[in-house]
N, C-alpha and C positions, 0 to 999 in steps of 0.2 A: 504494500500500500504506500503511494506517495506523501512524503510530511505535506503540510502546509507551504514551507518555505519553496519545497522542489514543484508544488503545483502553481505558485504566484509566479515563479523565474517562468512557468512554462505557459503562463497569459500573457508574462509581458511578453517574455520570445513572438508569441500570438501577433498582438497588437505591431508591434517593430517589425514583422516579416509582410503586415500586409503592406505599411509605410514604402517601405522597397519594393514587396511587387510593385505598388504604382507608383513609386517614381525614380524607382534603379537606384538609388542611395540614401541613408539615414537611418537602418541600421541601427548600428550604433548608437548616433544622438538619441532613440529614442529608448533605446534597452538598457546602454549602460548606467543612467541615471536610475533607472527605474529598479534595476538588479541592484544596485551599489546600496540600495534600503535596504536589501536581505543579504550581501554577501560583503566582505571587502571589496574596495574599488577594481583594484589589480585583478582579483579573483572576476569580476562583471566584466573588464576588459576582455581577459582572457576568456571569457566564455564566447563572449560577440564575435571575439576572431574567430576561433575556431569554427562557429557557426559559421560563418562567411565561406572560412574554409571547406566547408563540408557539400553545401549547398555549391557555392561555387567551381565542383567539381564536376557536376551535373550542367551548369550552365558555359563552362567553357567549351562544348559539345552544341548544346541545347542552340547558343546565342552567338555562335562564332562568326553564322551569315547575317547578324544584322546589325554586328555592331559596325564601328568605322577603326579597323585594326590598323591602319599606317597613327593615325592621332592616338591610338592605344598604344602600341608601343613606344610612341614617344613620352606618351605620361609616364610608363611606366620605369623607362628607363631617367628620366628627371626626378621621380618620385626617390630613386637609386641612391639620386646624386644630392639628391635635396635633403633626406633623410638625415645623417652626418651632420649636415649643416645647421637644422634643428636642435639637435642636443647640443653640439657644440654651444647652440647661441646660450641656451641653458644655464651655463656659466657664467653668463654677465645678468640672466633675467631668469626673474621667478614664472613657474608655470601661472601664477595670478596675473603678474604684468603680462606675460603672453598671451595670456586668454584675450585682455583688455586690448593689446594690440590687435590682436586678429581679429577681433569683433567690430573695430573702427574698419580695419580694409575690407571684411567682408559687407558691411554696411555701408560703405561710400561705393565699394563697386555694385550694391544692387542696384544704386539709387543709378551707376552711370546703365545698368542691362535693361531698369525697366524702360529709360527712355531710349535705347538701343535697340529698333528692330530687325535685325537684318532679313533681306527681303530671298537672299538665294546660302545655300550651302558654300563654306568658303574656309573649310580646315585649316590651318596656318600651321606648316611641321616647327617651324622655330616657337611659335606661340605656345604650341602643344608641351614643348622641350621645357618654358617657362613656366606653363601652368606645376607639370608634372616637380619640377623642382620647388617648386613654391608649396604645393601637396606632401614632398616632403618633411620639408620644412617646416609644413604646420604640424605633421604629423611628429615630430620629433619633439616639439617644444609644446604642444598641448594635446596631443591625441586627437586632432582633427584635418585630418588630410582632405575633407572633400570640400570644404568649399571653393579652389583655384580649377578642382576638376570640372564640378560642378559649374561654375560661371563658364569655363573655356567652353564648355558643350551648347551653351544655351548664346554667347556670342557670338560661335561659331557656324550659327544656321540650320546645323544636323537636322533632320526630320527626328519627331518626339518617340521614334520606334531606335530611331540607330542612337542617339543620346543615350536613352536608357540602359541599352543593352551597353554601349559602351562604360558609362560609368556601373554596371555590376560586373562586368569583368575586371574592370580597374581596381574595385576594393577587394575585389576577388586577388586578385596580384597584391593589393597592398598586405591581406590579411597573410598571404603568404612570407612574406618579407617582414612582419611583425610577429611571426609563431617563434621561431631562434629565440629571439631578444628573450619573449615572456617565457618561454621554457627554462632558458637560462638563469631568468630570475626565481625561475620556484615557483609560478602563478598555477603553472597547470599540473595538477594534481590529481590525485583517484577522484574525486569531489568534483572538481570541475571535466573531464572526462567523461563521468558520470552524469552531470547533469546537459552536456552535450547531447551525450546517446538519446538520453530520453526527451529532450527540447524538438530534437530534429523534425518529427511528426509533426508539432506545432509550426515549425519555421514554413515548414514544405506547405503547409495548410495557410497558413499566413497567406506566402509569397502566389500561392496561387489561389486566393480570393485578389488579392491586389494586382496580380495580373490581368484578370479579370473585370475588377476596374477600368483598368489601365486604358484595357480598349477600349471602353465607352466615351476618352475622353479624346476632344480632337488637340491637333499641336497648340492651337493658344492656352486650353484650359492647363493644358500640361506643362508651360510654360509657367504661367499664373503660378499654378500648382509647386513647380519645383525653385520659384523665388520666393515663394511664401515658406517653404521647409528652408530655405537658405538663411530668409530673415529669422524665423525662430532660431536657426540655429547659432546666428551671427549675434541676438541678445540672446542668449541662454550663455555662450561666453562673456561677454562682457558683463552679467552681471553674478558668475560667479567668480569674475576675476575683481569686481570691484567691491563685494562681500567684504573678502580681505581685508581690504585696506578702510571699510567701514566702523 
């Protein structure tokens, strides 16, 4: 029989899986807070990647004809290089101060996307190389790699089928490239292992009601849709970075 604790990880998993089916990334922003009430932070971390990882395994098959893989591999090789650079910065600034910066850029640049329509598809491989290294870099000093991906896709024109797909392959590769680190740390455990295995069912169930969504909405709604998860995401940092210092 499941406790209490393993059946609330496995509503929020619920809830967080359908957010991704319909808009290919957030994840995370919505499970880890919401786990981090019943488990250690590190331990909710480590659960979300893995998850990514798992599902992710099935969608690199599933989703490989619709993403836009030349901008994909360039994110994800920036993500590489940008990673590094993240922690590095670490040493001059608190994950609080971080947060607080990152919330200012992801918040000035929605404001530059929502008045930004672009009217044709127009990938930029150098842009891509920037987003991707900026994605590391978030992801190194605060744990949030998607909003550079996230903006590049929705500036970049993609149709709202190859965006998506592209950014859940992208955290698909991010969640790969962040399993080492937390293994290393001791995060992943018999415990979190375990509440993987039995999450999964829920993720799969999530992701595909939110897929299912997904299709009902046309590219503006889903535009709308994925600067609105931005801007949550862009104040949910800055105002636990500025908690701190309150």
């Amino acid at each position: 029989m499941l406790s209490a604790t393993t059946a609330l990880v496995i509503g929020a998993v619920f809830v967080s899986a359908f957010l991704r089916g319909v808009a290919g990334f957030g994840f995370a922003l919505a499970a880890v807070p919401i786990v981090s009430l019943l488990l250690p932070p590190i331990e909710a971390v480590a659960l979300a990647v893995l998850l990514q990882v798992a599902v992710g395994l099935r969608d690199i098959f599933a989703l490989r004809g619709d993403a836009h893989m030349p901008s994909l591999m360039r994110l994800t090789a920036g993500a590489l290089l940008g990673t590094p650079l993240g922690i590095f910065a670490l040493t001059a600034l608190s994950p609080d101060a971080a947060r607080v910066i990152i919330a200012v850029v992801v918040l000035a640049g929605l404001v530059v996307l929502v008045r930004y329509r672009p009217t044709h598809a127009h990938p930029h491989g150098g842009l891509a190389i920037a987003a991707g290294i900026a994605s590391g870099a978030f992801s190194g000093l605060a744990a949030m790699s998607g909003p550079p991906a996230v903006a590049y896709y929705l500036g970049a024109g993609t149709s709202s089928v190859q965006t998506r797909a592209s950014l859940l392959l992208f955290f698909f590769f991010a969640a790969l490239m962040a399993t080492p680190g937390l293994a290393l740390a001791g995060a992943i455990d018999a415990r979190t292992l375990w509440l993987t295995v039995v999450s999964i069912p829920a993720l799969a169930l999530g992701t595909w009601a939110g897929t299912r969504a997904f299709a009902r909405l046309n590219h503006g709604q889903y535009r709308m849709l994925a600067i609105g998860v931005m801007a949550f995401s862009g104040a949910l940092a800055g105002w636990r970075g500025l908690s701190a210092f309150l």
